[in-house]
N, C-alpha and C positions, 0 to 999 in steps of 0.2 A: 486599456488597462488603467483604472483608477488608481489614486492613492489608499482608498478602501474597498478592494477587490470584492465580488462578492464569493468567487471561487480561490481559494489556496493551492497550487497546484505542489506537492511535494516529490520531491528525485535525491533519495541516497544514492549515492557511484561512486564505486570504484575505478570504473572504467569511459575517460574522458572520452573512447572512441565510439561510444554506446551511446552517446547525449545527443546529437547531432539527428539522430534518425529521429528523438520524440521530439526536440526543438520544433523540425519541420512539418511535423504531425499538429504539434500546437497552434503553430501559424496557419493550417487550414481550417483551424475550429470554428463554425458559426457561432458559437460563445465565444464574446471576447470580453467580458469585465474579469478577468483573472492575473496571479500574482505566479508565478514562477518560480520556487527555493529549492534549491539542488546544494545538497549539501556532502560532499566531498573531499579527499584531502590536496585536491589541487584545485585552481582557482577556474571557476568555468563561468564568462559572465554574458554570454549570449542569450538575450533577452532573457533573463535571469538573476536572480537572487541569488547570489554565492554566501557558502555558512561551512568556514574550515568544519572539516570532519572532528567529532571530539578526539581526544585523544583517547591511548589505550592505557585504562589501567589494569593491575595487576592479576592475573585469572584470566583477563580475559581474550576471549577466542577473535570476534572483531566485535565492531563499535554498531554496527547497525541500530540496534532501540537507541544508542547515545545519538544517534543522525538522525532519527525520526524526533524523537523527543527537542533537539533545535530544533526542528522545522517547527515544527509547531507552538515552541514559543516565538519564531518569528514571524506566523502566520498570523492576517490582518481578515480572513475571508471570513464567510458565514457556513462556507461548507470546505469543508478540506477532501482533495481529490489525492490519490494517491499514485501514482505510474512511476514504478521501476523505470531503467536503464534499458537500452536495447530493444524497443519494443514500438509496433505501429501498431496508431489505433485509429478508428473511424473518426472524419472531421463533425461529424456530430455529436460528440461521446462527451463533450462537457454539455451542449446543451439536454441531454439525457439525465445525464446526473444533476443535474437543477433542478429541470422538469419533476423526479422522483422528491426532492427536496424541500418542493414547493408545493407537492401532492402529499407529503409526510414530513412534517420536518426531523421525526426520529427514526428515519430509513438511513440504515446505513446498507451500502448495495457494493455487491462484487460480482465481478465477469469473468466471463470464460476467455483462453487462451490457449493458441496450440504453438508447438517450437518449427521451426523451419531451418533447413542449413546454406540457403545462397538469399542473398538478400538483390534482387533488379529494380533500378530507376527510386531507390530507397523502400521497396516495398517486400518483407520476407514472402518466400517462394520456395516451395518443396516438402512439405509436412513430414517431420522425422520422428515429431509426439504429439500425439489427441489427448485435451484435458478428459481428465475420466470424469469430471461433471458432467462434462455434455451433455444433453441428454433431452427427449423430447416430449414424455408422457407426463408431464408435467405444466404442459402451457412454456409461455417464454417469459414470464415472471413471478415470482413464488419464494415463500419465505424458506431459509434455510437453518440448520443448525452451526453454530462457532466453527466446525471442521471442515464447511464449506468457503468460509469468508479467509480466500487471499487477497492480499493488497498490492497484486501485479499491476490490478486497473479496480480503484476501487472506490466509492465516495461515502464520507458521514459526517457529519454534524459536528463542526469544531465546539459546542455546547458540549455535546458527548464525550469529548477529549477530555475537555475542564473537568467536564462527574466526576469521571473514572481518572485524572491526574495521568496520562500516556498510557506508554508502554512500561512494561515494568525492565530496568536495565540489569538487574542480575539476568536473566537470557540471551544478555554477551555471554556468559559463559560457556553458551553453549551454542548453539544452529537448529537457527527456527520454534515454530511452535508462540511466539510471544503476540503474532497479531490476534492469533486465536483467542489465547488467553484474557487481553484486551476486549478483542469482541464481546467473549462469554461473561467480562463485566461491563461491558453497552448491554449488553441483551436484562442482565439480572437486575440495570438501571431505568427500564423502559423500553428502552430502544428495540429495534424491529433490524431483525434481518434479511435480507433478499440477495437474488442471484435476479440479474438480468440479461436472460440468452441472449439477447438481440444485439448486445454489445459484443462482440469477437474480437480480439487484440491477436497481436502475430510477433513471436518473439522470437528473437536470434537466438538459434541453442550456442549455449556457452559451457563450459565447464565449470566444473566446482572451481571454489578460492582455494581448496586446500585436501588434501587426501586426508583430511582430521576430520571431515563433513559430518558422516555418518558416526563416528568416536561422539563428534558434539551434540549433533541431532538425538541421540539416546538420552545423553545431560537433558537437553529443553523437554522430549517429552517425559522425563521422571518430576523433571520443578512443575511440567504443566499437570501432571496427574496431580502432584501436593496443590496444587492452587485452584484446579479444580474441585477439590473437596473444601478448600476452603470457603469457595466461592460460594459452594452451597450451603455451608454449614452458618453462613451470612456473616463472617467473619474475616470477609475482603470482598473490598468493593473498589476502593479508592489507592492509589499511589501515589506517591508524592515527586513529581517528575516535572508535571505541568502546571 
């Protein structure tokens, strides 16, 4: 791990006990020029980059865009990888996401994931949810649209960030919906989207943070339908975050 990483690896958590399982996913990666920011509201510094969680202001529901958006102005890489909490992925999954980055550098790429409810020898086991991407007639790599690109396991072009200035943090206010939005302004700036099967993560089913989920999740997608007409009308591109 350099002082100037070529990979960003970013972790919002809430849950200190969720960290441990990517940690050791990280330490088997055959890519190793990479940086670590877990950004959190307690202190987690295992092999890692600790960044207190922002705080909460006023409205809002939780801090998530406010924890991606640190990451990324702490981030020193050429590609920013993005992996949630709680989750194992293949020891080659960064060098993949290089590989695509170095083959495009305006490829931003998302993967597929399915939940699991016993975790053996740190590896989840028992499939309790099939991602509904999945899917085969397609090849194992292929461009997608914004409503595809989660950022469970995901990589793009920290240039890409700078365009488009983050996430946008008014979507605290509500659950989910803002990586999309992001996306579909990487996409209207160039940028390309992809899904790549070949990569498969395996996540601990957790429960919601809160029984307001679905209350909030209606909030982000009503901002996301306004900003997608904006997006098109070419009257939002950029945010001022990053």
């Amino acid at each position: 791990m350099s002082s100037m990483p070529k990979i960003s690896i970013i972790t919002p958590s809430v849950r200190l006990e969720f960290l441990d399982i990517v940690q050791k996913c990280l330490a088997r990666q055959t890519f190793d020029d990479w940086e670590w920011i877990v950004v959190s509201p307690f202190e987690y510094k295992t092999h890692a980059i600790w960044v207190p969680d922002p705080a909460i202001r006023e409205g809002d529901y939780y801090r998530l865009n406010g924890a991606w958006n640190a990451a990324f102005r702490k981030a020193k890489g050429e590609l920013v990888v993005s992996i949630v909490d709680g989750l194992w992925f293949p020891p080659d999954t960064l060098e993949r996401f290089w590989d695509h980055y170095e083959d495009n550098p305006k490829a931003c790429v998302t993967t597929i994931g399915h939940q699991y409810d016993t975790v053996v020898y740190d590896k989840p086991e028992n499939m309790v949810w099939r991602d509904p991407r999945a899917r085969e007639d397609q090849g194992s790599f292929y461009e997608v649209p914004e409503s595809e690109m989660e950022l469970c396991v995901a990589s793009f072009p920290m240039q890409a960030v700078i365009d488009v200035g983050g996430v946008d943090e008014e979507y605290d206010k509500g659950a989910a919906c803002s990586e999309k939005e992001m996306m579909l302004r990487m996409y209207t700036a160039g940028y390309k989207l992809y899904i790549d099967q070949t990569i498969e993560y395996r996540a601990i089913q957790h429960p919601r943070i809160s029984k307001e989920w679905d209350e909030k999740y209606i909030i982000a997608c009503r901002l996301f339908d306004k900003h997608r007409k904006e997006i098109a009308d070419g009257t939002r591109l950029k945010v001022d975050f990053v």
